[in-house]
C-alpha positions in Angstrom: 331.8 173.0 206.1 335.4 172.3 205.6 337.1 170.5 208.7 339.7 172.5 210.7 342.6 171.4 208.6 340.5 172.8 205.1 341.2 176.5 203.7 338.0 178.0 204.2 337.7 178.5 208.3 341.1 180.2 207.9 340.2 182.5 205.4 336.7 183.3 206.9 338.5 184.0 209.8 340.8 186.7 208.1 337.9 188.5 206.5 336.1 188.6 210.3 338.8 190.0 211.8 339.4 192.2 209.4 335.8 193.2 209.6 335.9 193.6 213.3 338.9 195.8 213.5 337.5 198.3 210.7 334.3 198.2 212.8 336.1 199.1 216.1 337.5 201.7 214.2 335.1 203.2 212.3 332.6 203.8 215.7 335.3 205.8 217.3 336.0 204.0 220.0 339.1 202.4 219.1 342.4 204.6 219.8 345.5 205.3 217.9 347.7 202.3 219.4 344.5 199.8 219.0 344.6 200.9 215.3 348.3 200.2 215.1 347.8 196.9 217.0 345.0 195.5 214.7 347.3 196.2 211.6 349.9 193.5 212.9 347.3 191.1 213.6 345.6 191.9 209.9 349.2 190.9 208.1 349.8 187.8 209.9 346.1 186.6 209.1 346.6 187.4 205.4 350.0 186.1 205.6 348.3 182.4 207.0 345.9 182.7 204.5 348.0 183.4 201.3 350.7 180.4 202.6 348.4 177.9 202.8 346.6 179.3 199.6 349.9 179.7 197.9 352.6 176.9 197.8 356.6 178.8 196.7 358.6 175.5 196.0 361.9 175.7 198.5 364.1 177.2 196.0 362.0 179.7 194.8 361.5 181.1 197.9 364.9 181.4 198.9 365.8 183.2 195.8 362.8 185.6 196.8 364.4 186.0 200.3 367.5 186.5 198.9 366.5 189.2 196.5 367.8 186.7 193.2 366.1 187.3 190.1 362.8 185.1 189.9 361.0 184.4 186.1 357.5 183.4 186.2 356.4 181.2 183.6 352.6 179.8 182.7 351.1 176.6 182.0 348.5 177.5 179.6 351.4 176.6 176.7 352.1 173.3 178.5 348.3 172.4 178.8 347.0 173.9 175.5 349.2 175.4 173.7 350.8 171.8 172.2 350.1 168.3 172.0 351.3 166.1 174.4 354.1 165.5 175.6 355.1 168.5 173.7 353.5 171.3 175.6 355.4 169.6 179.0 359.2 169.6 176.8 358.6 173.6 175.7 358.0 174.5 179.3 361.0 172.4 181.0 363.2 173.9 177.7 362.1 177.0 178.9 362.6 176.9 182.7 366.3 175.5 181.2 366.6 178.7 179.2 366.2 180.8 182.5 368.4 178.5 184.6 370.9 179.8 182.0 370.9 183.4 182.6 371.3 182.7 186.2 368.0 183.6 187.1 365.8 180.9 188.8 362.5 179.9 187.0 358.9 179.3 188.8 355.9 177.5 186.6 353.3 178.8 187.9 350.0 176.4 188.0 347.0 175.4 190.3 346.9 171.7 191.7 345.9 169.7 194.5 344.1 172.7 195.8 347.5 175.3 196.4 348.5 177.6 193.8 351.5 176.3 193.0 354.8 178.4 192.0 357.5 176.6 190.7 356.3 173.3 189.9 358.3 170.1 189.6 359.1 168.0 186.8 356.9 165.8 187.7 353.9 168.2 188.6 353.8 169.6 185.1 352.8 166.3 183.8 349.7 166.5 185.5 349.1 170.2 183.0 347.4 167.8 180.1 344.5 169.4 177.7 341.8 168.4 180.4 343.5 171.4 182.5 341.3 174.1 183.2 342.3 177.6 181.6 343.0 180.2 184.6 343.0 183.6 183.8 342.9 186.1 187.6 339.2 185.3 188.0 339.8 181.9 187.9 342.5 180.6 190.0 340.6 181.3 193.4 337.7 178.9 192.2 340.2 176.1 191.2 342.1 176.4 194.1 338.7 175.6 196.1 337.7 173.1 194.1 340.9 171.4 193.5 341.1 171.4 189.6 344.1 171.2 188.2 344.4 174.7 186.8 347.0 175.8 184.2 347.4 179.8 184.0 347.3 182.7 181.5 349.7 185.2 181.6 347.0 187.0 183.0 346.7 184.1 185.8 350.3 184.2 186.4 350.8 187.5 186.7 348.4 187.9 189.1 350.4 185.3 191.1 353.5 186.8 190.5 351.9 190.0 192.2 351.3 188.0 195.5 354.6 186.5 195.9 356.8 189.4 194.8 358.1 188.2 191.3 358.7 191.2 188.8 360.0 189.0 185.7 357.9 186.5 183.4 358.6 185.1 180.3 355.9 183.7 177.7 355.3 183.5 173.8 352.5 186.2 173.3 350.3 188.8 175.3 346.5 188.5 174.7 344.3 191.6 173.3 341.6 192.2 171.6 340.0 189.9 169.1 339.7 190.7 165.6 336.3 192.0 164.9 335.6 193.6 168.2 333.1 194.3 168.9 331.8 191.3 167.4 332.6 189.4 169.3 333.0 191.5 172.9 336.8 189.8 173.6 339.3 191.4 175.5 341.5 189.5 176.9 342.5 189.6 180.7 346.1 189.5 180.3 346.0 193.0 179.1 344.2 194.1 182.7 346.4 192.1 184.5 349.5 194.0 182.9 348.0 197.2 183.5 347.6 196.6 187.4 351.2 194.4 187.9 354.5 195.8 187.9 355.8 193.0 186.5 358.2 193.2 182.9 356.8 190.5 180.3 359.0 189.3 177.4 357.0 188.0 174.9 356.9 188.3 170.9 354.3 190.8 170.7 350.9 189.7 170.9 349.2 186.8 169.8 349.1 186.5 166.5 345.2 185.7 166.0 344.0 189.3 167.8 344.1 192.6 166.1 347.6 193.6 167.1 346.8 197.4 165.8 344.2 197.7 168.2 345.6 196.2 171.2 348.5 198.1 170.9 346.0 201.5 170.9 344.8 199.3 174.3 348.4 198.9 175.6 348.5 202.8 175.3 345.6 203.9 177.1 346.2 201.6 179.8 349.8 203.3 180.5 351.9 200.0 179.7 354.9 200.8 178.0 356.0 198.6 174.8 359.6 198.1 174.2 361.1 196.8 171.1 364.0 194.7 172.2 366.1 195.8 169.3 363.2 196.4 166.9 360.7 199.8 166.6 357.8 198.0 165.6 356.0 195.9 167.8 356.3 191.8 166.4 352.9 189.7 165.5 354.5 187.2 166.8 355.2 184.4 164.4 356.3 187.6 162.0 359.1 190.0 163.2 358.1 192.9 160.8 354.9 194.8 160.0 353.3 195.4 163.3 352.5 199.5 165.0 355.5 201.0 166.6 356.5 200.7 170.0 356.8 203.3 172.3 360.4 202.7 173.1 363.2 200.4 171.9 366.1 198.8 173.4 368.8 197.3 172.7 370.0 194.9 175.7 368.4 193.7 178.7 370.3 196.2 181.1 368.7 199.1 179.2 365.3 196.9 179.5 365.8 196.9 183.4 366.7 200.3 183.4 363.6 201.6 181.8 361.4 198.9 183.9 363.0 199.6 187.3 362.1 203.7 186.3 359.0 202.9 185.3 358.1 201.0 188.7 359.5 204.1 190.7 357.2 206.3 188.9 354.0 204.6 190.3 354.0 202.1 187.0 352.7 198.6 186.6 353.5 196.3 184.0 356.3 196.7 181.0 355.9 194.7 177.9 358.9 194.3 175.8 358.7 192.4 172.3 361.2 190.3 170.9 361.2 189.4 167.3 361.2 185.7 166.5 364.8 184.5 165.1 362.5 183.0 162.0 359.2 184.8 160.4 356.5 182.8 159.2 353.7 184.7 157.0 350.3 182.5 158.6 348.1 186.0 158.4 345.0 184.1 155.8 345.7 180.8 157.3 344.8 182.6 160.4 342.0 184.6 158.9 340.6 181.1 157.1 340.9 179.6 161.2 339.3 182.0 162.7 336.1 182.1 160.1 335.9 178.3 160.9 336.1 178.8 164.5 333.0 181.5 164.2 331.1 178.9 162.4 331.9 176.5 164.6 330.5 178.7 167.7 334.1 178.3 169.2 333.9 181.3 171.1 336.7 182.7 174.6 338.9 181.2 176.0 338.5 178.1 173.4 339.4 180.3 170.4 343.3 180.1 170.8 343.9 176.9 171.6 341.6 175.8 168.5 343.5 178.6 166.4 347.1 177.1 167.3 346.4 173.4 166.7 344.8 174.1 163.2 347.6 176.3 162.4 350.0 173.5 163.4 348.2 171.2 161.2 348.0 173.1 158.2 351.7 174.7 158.4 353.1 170.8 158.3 354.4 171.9 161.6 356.5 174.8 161.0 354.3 177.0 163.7 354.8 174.8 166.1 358.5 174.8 165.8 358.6 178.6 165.5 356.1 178.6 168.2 358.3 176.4 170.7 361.8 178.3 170.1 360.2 181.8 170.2 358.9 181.2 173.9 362.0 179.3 174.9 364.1 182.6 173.8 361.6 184.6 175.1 362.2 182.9 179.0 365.5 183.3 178.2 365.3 187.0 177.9 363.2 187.2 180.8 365.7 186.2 182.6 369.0 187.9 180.9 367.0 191.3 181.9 366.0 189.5 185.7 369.6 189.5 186.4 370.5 192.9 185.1 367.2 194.7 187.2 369.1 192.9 190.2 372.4 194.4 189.4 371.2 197.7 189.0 
């Protein structure tokens, strides 16, 4: 049992009340103005819970309160996605990138038990390789356990959901894995997506999934792909050959347009694709990757992190640099189309 000042007799004592209210209600003997009395009492209990489950750095929050535009951005790149110190420069380059457009940028990552939105310099040192991966499923356990927790886009959008961000910026979405259903890999951003209204900028999706099929996905979950400037969706470290998108545009006010009417219509999240500046064909260096990675019983959430630090190897480097400047442009855009959704 966790001492008063620990997160668990708080949020035991949200789910009891809770409990208690629906039972009063539910037997009939409750009245209309008890029902509208317990409602109050249920927000400011969830409200305790989430802030001290949930830590908004200062300036985030203000910008929040202020209705400014807010980018998300995950840790999973700083933790896994490059060596050290690199994966830490890519995510301060990018947080610069948004700071540009006006917008105001919040890493999102779980340490020292508080999910942790906007992160300092300084805290996202602590994202090393040890980090665990946090998709939504995850991020409650970490919290409780105090693991230092670095997030999907999955993970972050589910965070974004409970503070009120609608913007994120990252380098690909996950899907589904080539040869599904062997093995059974879906990846949780795509669910995610489905239930946020949040717009994502990425460059398509990752490059080691079947991008045919999780675009067929994308469809029957109702999340609407936009090509930013393109009609074909980008595989990521390429800008040409992938399925077409279901819409394209051409400048982040026509992005926000078609995001803010998609919200209004009952929608949850909008993916838009942005072509890398520089293609790089890695399609058999990826196939050769992934074979080893079977052999190897490399299997989850392990897969991509294994699959981009051979592919780093093996290209002399070059995906890495693509890597790092497609996710920096992709925060940017995040951002250019945060500040047009809050002129609108």
């Amino acid at each position: 049992m966790l001492s008063s000042g620990g997160r668990i007799p708080i949020a035991t004592s949200a789910r009891q009340a809770g409990m208690a209210d629906s039972g009063a209600l539910g037997s009939g003997g409750g009245t209309p103005a008890a029902a509208r009395g317990a409602r109050p009492r249920q927000r400011r209990l969830r409200s305790l819970v989430v802030s001290r489950l949930i830590r908004v750095a200062e300036e985030v929050q203000t910008a929040l309160t202020a209705g400014r535009p807010v980018v998300a951005l995950e840790t999973t790149l700083v933790a896994h996605g490059f060596p050290a110190p690199s994966g830490i420069e890519v995510g301060l380059a990018s947080e610069a990138a948004v700071r540009a457009t006006g917008a105001v940028p919040a890493t999102v990552g779980v340490l020292q038990g508080s999910v942790v939105v906007g992160l300092t310099a300084a805290e996202l040192e602590r994202f090393t390789p040890s980090a665990r991966k946090l998709g939504p499923r995850d991020l409650a356990a970490a919290a409780v356990q105090g693991a230092v927790g670095a997030t999907t886009v999955g993970g972050t959008l589910a965070v974004a959901a409970a503070v009120g961000i609608r913007f994120m910026g990252t380098g690909g979405l996950g899907g589904v894995h080539r040869g599904f259903p062997n093995p059974p890999d879906v990846s949780a951003d795509l669910g995610a997506c489905a239930r946020v209204a949040a717009l994502v900028a990425s460059s398509g999706v990752k490059s080691l999934l079947d991008v045919a099929a999780t675009a067929e996905l994308l469809e029957t979950l109702g999340i609407p792909v936009l090509g930013f400037g393109v009609d074909t969706l980008p595989r990521f470290y390429s800008a040409a050959g992938g399925p077409p998108v279901s819409a394209r545009v051409d400048d982040a006010r026509e992005a926000a347009r078609v995001a803010d009417a998609h919200w209004r219509l009952g929608g949850g999240g909008v993916l838009v694709g942005r072509p890398p500046d520089e293609s790089l064909e890695v399609d058999g260096l990826i196939e050769d990757i992934l074979s080893e990675a079977t052999e190897r019983g490399i299997v989850g959430q392990d897969v991509t992190p294994f699959v981009l630090a051979a592919l780093h190897d093996r290209s002399g480097g070059e995906t890495r640099r693509v890597n790092r400047d497609l996710i920096v442009a992709n925060a940017g855009l995040a951002g250019e189309i945060a500040v047009a959704h809050a002129a609108l």
